[in-house]
MIVEXPA-898055 format. One record per residue (C-alpha): residue in one letter; x, y, z negated. Coordinates in steps of 0.02 Angstrom, whole numbers, plus 32768, in hexadecimal, padded with zeros to 4 digits. Each point is the difference from the previous one (the first is absolute). Layout:
% residues N
<rec type="A" u="X" v="Y" w="Z"/>
...
END
This chain:
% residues 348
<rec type="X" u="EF31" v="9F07" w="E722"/>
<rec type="X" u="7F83" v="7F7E" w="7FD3"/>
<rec type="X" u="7F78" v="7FFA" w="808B"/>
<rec type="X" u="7F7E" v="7F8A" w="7FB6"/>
<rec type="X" u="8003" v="7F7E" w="7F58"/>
<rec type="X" u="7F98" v="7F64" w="7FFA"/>
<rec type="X" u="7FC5" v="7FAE" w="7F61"/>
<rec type="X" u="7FBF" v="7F4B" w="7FD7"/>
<rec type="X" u="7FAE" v="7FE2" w="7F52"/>
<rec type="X" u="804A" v="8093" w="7F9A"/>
<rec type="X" u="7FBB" v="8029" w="7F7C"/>
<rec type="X" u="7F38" v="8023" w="8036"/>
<rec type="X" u="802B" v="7FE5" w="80BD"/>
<rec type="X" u="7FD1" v="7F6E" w="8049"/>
<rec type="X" u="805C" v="8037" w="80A1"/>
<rec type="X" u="801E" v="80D1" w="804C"/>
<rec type="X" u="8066" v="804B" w="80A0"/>
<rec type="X" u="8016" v="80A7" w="7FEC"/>
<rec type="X" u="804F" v="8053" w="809C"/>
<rec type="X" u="8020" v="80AA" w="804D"/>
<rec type="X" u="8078" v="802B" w="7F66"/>
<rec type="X" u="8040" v="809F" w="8036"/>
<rec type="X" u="808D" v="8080" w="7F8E"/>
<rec type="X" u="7F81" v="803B" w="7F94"/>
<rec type="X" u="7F64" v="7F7B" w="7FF0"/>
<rec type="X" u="7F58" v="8019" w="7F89"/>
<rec type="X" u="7FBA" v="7F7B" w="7FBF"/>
<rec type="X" u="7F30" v="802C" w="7FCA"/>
<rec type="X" u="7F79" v="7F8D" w="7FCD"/>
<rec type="X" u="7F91" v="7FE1" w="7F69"/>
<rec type="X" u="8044" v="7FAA" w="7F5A"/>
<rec type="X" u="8029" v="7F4E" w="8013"/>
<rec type="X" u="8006" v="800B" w="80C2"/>
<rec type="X" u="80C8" v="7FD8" w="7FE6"/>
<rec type="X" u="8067" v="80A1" w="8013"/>
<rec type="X" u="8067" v="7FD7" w="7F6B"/>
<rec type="X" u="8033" v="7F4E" w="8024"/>
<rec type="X" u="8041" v="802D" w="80C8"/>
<rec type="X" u="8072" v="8082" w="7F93"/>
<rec type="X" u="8030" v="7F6F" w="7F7E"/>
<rec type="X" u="8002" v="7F85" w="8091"/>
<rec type="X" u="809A" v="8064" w="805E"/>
<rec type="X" u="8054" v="8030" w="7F3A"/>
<rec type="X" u="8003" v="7F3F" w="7FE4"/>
<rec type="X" u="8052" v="7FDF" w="8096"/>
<rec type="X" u="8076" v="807C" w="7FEB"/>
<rec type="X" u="8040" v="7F90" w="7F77"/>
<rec type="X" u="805B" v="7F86" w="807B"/>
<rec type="X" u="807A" v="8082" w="8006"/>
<rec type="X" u="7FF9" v="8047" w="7F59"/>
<rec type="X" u="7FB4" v="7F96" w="7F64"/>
<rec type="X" u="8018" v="80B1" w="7F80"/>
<rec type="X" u="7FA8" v="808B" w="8025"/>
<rec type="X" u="8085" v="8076" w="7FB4"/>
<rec type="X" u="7F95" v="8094" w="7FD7"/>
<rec type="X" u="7F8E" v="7FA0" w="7FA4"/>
<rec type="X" u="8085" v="7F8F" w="7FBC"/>
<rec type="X" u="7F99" v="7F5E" w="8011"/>
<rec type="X" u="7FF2" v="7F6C" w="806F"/>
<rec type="X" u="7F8B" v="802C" w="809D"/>
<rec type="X" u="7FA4" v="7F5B" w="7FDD"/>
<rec type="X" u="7FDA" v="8017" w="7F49"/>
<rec type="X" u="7FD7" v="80B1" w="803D"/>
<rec type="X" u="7F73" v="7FD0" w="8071"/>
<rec type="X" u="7FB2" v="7F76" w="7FA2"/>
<rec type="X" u="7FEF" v="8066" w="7F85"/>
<rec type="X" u="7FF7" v="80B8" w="8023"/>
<rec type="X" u="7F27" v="8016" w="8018"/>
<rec type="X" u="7FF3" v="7FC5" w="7F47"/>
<rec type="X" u="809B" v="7FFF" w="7FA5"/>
<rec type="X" u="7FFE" v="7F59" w="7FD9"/>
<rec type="X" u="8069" v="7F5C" w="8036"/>
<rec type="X" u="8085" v="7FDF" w="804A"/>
<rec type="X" u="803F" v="7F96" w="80B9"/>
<rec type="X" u="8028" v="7F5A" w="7F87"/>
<rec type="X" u="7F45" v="8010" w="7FA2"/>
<rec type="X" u="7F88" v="8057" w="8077"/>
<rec type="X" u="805F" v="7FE0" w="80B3"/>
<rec type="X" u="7F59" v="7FA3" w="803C"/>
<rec type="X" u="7F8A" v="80B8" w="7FFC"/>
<rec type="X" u="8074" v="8026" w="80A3"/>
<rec type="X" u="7FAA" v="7F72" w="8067"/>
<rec type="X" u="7F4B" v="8006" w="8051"/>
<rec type="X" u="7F8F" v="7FD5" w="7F7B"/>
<rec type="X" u="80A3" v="7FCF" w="7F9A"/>
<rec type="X" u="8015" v="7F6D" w="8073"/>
<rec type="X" u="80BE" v="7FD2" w="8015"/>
<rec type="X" u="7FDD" v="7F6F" w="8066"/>
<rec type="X" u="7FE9" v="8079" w="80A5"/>
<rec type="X" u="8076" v="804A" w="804C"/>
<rec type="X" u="8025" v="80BC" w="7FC4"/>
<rec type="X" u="8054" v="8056" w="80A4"/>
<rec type="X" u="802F" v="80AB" w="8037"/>
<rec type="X" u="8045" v="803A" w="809E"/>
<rec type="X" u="8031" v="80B2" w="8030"/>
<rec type="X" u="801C" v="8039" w="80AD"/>
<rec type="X" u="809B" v="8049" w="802F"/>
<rec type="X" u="801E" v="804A" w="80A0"/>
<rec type="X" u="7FEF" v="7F4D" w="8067"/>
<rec type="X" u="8015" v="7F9F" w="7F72"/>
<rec type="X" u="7F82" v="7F9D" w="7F96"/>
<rec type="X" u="805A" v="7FF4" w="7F4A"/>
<rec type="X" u="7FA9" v="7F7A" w="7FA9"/>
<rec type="X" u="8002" v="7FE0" w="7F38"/>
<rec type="X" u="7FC7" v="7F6C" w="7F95"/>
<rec type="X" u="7FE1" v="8028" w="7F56"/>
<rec type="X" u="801B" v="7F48" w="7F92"/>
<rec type="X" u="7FAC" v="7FDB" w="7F5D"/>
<rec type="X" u="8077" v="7F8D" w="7FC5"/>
<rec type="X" u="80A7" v="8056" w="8038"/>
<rec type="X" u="807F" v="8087" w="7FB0"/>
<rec type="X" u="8014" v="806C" w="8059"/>
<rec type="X" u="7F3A" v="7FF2" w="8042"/>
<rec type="X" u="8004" v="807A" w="80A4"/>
<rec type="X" u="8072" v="7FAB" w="8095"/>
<rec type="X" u="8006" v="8046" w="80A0"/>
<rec type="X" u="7FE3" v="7F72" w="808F"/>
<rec type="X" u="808A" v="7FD4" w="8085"/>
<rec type="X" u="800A" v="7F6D" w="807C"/>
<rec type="X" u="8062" v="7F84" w="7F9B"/>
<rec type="X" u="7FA8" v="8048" w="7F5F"/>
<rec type="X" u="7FE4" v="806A" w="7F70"/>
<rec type="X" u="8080" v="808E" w="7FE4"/>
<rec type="X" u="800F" v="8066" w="7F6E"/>
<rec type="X" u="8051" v="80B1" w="8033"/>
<rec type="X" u="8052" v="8033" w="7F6B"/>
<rec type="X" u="805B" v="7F7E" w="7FE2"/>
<rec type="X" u="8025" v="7FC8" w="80B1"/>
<rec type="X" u="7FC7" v="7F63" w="7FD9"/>
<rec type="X" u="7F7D" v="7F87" w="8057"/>
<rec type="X" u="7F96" v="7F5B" w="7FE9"/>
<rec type="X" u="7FF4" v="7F7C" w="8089"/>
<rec type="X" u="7F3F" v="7FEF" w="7FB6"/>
<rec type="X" u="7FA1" v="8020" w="7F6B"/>
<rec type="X" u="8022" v="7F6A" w="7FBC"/>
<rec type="X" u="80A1" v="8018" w="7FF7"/>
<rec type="X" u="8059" v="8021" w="7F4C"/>
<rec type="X" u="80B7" v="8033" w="8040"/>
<rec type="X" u="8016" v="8094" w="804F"/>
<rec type="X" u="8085" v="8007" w="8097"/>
<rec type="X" u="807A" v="80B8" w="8045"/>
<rec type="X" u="7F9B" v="8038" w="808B"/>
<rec type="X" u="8086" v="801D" w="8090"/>
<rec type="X" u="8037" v="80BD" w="800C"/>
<rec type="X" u="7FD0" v="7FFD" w="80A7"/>
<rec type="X" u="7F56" v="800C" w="7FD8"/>
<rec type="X" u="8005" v="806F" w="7F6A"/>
<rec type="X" u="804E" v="807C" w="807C"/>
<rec type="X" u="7F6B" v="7FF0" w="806E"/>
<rec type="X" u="7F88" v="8013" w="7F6F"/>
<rec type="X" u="8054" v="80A5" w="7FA7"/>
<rec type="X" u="7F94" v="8074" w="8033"/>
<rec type="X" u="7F66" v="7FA3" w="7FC3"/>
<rec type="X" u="805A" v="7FFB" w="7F5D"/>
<rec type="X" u="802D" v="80B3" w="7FF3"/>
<rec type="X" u="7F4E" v="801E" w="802C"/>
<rec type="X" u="7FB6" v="7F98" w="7F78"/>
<rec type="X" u="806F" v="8030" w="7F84"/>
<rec type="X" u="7FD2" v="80B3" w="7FF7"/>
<rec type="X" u="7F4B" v="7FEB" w="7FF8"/>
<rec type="X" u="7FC9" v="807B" w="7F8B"/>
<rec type="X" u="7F46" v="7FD8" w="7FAA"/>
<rec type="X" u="7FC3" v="8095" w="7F92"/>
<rec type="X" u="7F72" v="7FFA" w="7F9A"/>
<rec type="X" u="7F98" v="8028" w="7F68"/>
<rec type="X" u="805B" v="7FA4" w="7F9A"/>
<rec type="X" u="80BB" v="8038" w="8024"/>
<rec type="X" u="7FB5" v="8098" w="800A"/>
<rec type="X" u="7FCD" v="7FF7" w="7F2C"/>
<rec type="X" u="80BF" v="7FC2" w="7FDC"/>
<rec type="X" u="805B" v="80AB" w="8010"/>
<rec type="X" u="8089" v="7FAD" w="7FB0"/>
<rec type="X" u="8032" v="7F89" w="8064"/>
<rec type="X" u="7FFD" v="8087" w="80A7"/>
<rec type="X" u="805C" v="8064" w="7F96"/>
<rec type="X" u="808E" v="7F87" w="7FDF"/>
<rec type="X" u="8005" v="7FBA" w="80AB"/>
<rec type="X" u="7FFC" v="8096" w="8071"/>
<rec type="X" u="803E" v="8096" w="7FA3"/>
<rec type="X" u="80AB" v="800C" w="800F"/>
<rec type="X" u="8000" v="7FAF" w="80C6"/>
<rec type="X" u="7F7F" v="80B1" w="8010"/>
<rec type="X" u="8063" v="807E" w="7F89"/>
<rec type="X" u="80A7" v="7FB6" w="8052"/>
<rec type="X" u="7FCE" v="804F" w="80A5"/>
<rec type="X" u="7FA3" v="8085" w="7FC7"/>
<rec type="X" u="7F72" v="7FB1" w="8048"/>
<rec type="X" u="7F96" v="8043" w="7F63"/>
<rec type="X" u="7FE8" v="80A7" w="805C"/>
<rec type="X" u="7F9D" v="7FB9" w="808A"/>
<rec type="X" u="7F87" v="7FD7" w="7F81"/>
<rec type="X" u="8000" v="809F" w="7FA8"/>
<rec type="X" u="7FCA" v="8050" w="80A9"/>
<rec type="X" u="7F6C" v="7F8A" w="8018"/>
<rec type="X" u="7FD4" v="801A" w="7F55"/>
<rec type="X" u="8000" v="80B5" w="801C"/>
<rec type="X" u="7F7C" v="7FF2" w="808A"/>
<rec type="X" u="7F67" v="7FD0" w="7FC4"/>
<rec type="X" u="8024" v="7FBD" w="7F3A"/>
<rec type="X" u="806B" v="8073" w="7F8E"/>
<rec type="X" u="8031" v="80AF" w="8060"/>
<rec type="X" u="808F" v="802B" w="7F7A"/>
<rec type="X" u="8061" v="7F5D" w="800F"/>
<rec type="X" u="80AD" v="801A" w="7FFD"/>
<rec type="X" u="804A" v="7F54" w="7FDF"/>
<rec type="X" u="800A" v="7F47" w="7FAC"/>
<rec type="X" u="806F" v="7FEE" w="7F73"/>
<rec type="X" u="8009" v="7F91" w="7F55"/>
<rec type="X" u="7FDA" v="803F" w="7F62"/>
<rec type="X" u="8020" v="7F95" w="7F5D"/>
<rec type="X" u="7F5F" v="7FA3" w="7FA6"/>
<rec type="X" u="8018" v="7FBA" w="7F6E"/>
<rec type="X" u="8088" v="7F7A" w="8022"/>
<rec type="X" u="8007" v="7FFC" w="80C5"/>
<rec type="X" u="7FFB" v="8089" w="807A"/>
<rec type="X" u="7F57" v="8020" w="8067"/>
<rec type="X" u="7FFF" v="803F" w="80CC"/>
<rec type="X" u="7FA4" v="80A4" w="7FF5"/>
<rec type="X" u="7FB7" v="8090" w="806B"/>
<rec type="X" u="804A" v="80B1" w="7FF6"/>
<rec type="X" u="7FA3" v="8089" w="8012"/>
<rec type="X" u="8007" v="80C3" w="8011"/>
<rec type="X" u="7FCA" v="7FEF" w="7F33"/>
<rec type="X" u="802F" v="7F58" w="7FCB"/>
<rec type="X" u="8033" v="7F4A" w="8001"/>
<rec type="X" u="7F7B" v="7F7C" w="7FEE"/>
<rec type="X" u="8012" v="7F47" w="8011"/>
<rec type="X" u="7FD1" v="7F9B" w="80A0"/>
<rec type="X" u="7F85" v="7FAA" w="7F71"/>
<rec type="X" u="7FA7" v="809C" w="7FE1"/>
<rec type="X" u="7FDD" v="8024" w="80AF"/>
<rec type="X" u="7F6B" v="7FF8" w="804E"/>
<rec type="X" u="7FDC" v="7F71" w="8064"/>
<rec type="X" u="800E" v="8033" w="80AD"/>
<rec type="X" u="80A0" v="806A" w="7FF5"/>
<rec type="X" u="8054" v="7F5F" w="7F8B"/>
<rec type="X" u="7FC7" v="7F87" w="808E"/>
<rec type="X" u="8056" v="807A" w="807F"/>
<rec type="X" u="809D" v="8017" w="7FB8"/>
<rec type="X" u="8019" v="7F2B" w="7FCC"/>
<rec type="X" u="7FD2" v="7FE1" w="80B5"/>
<rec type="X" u="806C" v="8069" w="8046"/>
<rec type="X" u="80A9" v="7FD1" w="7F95"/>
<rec type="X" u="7FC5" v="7F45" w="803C"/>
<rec type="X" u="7FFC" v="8034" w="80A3"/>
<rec type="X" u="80A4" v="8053" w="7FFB"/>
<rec type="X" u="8076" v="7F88" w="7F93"/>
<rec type="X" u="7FBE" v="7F6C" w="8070"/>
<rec type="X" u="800A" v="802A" w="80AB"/>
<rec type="X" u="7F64" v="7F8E" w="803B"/>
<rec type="X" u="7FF2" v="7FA1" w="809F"/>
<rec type="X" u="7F40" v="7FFC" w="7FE4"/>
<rec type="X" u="7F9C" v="8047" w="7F75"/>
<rec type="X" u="7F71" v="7FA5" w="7FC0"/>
<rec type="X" u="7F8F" v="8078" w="7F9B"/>
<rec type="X" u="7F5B" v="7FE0" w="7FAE"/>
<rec type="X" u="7F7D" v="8083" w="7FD8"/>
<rec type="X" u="8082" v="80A8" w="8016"/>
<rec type="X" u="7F5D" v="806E" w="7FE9"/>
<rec type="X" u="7FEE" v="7FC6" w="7F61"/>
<rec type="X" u="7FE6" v="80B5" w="7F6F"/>
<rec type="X" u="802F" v="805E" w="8084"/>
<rec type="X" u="7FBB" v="809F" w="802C"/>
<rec type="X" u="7FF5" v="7FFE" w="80E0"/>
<rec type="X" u="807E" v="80A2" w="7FF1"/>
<rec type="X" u="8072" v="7F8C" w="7F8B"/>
<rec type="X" u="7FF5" v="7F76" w="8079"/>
<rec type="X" u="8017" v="8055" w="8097"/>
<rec type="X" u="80BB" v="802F" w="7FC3"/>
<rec type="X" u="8011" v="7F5B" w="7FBF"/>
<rec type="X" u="7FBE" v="7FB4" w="8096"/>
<rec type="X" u="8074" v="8078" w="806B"/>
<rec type="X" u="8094" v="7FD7" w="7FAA"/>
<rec type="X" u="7FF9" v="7F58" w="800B"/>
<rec type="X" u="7FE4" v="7FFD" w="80AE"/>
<rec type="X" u="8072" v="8082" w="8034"/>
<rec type="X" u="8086" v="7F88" w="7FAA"/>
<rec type="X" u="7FB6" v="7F5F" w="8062"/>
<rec type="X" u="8039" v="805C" w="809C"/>
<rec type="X" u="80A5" v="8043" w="7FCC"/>
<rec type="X" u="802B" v="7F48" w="7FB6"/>
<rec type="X" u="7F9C" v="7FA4" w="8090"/>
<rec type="X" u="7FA2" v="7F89" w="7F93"/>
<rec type="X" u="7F54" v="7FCF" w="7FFC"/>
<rec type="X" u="7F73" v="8011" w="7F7F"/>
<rec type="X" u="7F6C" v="7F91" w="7FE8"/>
<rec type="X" u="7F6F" v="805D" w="7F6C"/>
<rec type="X" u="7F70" v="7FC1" w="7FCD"/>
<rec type="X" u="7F7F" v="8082" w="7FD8"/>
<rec type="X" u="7F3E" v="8023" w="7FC7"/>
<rec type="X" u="8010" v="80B0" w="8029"/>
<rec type="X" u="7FCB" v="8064" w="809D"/>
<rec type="X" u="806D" v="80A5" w="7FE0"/>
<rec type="X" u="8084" v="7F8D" w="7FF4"/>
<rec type="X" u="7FD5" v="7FC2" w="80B4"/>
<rec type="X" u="7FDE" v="80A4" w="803B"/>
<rec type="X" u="80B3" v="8057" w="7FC1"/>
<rec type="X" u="8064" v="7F6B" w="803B"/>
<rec type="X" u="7FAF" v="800D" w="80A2"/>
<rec type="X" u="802E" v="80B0" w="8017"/>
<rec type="X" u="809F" v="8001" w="7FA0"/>
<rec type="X" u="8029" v="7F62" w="8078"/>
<rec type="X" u="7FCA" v="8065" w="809E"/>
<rec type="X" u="8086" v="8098" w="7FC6"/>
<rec type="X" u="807D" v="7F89" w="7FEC"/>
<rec type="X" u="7FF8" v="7FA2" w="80A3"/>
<rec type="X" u="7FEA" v="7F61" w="7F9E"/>
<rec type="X" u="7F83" v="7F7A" w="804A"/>
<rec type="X" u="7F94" v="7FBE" w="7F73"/>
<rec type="X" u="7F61" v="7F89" w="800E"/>
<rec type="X" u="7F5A" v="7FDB" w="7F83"/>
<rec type="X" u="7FF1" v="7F58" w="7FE6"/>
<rec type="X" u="7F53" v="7FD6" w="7FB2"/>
<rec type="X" u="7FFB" v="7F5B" w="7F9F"/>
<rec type="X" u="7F74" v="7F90" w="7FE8"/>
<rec type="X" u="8005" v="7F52" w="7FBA"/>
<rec type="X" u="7F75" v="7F83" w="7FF8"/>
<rec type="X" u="7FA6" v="7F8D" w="7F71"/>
<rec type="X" u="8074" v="7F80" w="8043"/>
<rec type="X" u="809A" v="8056" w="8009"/>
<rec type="X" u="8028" v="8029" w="80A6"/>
<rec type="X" u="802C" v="80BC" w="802F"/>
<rec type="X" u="7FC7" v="8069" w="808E"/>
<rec type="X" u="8050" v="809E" w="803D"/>
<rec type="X" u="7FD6" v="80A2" w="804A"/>
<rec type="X" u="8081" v="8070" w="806D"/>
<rec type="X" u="7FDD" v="80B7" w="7FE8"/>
<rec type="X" u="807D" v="807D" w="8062"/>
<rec type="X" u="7FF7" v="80B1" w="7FDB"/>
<rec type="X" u="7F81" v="8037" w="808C"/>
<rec type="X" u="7F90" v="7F62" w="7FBF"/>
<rec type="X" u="800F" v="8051" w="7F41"/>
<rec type="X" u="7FC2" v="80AC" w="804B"/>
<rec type="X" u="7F6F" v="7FBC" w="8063"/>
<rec type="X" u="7FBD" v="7FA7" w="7F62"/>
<rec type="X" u="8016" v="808B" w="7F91"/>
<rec type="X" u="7F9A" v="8071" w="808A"/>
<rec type="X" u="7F85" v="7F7E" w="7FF4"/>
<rec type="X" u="7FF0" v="8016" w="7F3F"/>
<rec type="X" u="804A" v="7F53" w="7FE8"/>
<rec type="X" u="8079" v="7FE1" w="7F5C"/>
<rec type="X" u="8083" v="7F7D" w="8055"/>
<rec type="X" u="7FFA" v="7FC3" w="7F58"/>
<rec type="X" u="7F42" v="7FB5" w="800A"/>
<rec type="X" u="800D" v="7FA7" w="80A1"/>
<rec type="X" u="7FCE" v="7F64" w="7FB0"/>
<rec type="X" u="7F50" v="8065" w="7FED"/>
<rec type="X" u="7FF2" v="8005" w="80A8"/>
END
């Protein structure tokens, strides 16, 4: 599991270490303090092994440049990754492993841009292929020797999973990637019995129902059938999530905002869910979050479960550079006895 990540001139970090990564790991702090760009720092990476993100159906670099506004692309609007969109300095990432420091240039002028750094070079993990230096324009077989020794990094990177808001508004494209891998397995009635909890008491199942010219996933009921569309929002986020989760099989889940329009009775099944599959599939989840019940039922939830799970609060200055705060669950307690929000710390 990853243990710590570093990041040099990302995006609006000038330079962050955030450590004590545990199975289940909060990220808190106020807008802009960088919670987002550590999640999109690790989902870039993650293209060394993987350039396609296949639920999306999109390259992971086009995906990051422009996923905040919609707009450009890695050939156009590359440059908005960098510090103060400087490509002249160096844009490096390195993840702890175990013992091992992974470390990963990011180059402005190369296709693919994300290499991971070895002695004799630059290796890209997909293709098995390496650079003596970034100068280089030919790309040389790495031996298999040393792909052997770096498979489980790649299995880890390539089934990174990053959900948020905005796969969460394409329905579609869930629908079409992780359906049948769910309904295959009969998977579908996990969901149905988290659904049940908290969100819709008389669900009884997932189906398709025709539309117009294409057929729609909907939610049966005691009564009736309506489509995932015409949910509301918090029992539609639940059930896309959770057919991600189950037709991909994560090594770590990177999740931003999972409170969002839920109720805290709708999250905690959501929240209890997810988690109860983190254990059963060992992998790790990192969330960003603005929300204190969210803290409060993943602390508990986590405590049931026998998971360890750490609160990371983020602060970054004027100039770029990012302080962290360690929080275990007896440190969360005392500062909620004390009638402090974790949330506000930079207050105090």
């Amino acid at each position: 599991m990853l243990k710590a990540i570093e990041i040099e001139n990302f995006r609006g970090i000038k330079k962050a270490k955030i450590d004590n990564l545990k199975q289940i790991t909060i990220l808190i702090g106020k807008n802009g303090s960088g919670k987002s760009s550590i999640l999109e720092a690790i989902y870039l990476v993650s293209s060394c092994a993987s350039k396609v993100d296949n639920v999306r159906g999109v390259y992971k670099i086009n995906y990051v440049v422009s996923r905040r506004g919609g707009r450009g692309t890695w050939a156009s609007s590359h440059q908005v990754l960098w510090y103060l969109m400087d490509t002249s300095k160096v844009l490096l990432i390195k993840l702890h492993l175990k013992d091992k420091v992974n470390r990963f240039l990011v180059l402005h002028d190369k296709l693919p841009p994300t290499w991971l750094l070895i002695n004799d070079g630059l290796l890209d993990l997909e293709k098995g292929e390496y650079l003596k230096s970034p100068d280089t324009v030919l790309s040389i077989k790495a031996p298999n020797e040393l792909l052997s020794e770096l498979a489980d990094l790649k299995k880890l990177l390539k089934n990174i999973v990053f959900i948020d808001h905005t796969l969460l508004s394409e329905p579609k494209e869930i629908e079409k990637y992780a359906w049948a891998r769910v309904a295959a397995k009969r998977l579908d009635k996990l969901i149905i019995s988290t659904i049940r909890e908290e969100f819709e008491p008389e669900a009884e199942g997932l189906t398709y129902i025709p539309m117009n010219d294409e057929y729609v996933l909907s939610l049966q009921t005691s009564r009736t059938t309506v489509r995932i569309d015409d949910l509301g929002d918090g029992v539609r986020i639940a059930i896309l999530a959770s057919l991600l989760l189950l037709a991909t099989n994560p090594s770590l889940l990177l999740i931003e905002e999972p409170e969002n329009h839920m109720h805290p009775a709708g999250l905690k099944s959501y929240v209890k869910f997810m988690f109860k599959l983190a254990k059963e599939k060992n992998f790790q989840i990192i969330a960003s979050t603005h929300s204190l019940e969210f803290i409060i039922i993943a602390k508990e939830i986590a405590k049931q479960l026998g998971l360890k799970l750490s609160t990371i609060f983020i602060e970054r200055s004027p100039e770029g550079m990012v302080e962290t705060r360690n929080f275990n669950l007896k440190d969360t307690e005392i500062l909620s006895k004390l009638g402090i929000d974790p949330r506000f710390l930079y207050i105090y």
